[in-house]
C-alpha positions in Angstrom: 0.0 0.0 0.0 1.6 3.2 -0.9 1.3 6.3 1.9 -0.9 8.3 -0.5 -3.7 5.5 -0.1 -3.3 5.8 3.5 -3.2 9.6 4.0 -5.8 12.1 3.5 -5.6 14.5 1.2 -7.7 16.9 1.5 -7.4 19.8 4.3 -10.1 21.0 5.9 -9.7 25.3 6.8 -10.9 27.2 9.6 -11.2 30.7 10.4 -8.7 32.6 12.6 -12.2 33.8 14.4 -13.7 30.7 14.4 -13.8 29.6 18.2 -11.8 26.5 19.3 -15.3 24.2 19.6 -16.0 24.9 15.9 -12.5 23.7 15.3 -12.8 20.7 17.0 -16.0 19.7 15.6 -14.9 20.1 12.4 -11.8 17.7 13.2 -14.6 15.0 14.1 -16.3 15.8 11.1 -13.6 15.2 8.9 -12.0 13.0 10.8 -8.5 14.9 11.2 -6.1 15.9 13.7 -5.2 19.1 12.2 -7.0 22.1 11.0 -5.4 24.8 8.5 -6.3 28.2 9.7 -6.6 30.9 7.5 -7.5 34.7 7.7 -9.0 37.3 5.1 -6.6 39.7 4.2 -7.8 41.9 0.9 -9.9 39.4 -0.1 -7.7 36.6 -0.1 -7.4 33.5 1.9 -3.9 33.7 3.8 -2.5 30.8 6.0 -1.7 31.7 9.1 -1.1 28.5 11.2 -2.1 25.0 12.2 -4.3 24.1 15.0 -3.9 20.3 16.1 -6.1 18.3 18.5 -3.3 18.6 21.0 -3.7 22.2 21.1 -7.6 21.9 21.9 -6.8 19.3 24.6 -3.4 20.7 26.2 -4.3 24.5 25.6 -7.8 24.6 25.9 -9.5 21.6 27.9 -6.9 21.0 31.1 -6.5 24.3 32.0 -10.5 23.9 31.5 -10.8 27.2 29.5 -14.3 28.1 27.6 -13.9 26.5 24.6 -17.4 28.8 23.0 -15.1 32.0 23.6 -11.8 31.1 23.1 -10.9 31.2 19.1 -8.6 29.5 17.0 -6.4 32.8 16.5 -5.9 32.7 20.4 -4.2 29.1 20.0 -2.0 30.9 17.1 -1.0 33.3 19.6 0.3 31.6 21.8 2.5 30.1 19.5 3.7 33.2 18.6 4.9 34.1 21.2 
């Protein structure tokens, strides 16, 4: 079996302003671990970051944050930093 049989291929995009539960129901969804996130800028799509499922669970769930308020930007932040 080669890796491309195995893989998925097609990535699933979330909005910087999206809020971290959108995220992760759109990971169950689609049945991924990561999320590209993207931001408008001019009218253009622009990738800004990745948000994984260990973000949502080490970032967001144990410190037992509100996952309805806190947005996928937030997670890039941090990152940034």
């Amino acid at each position: 079996m080669a890796v491309s049989e195995a893989g998925h291929r097609e990535v699933i995009f979330v909005q910087r302003d999206d809020t971290v539960l959108e995220a992760a129901k759109l990971m169950r969804q689609h049945r991924v671990g990561d999320l590209q996130v993207i931001e408008e800028r001019d009218g253009v799509s622009v990738p800004v970051g990745v948000v994984t499922e260990r973000d949502l669970v080490v970032e967001i769930m144990a410190p037992e944050l509100d996952s309805m308020v806190i947005t996928v930007g937030d997670i890039i932040d941090l990152h940034a930093v």
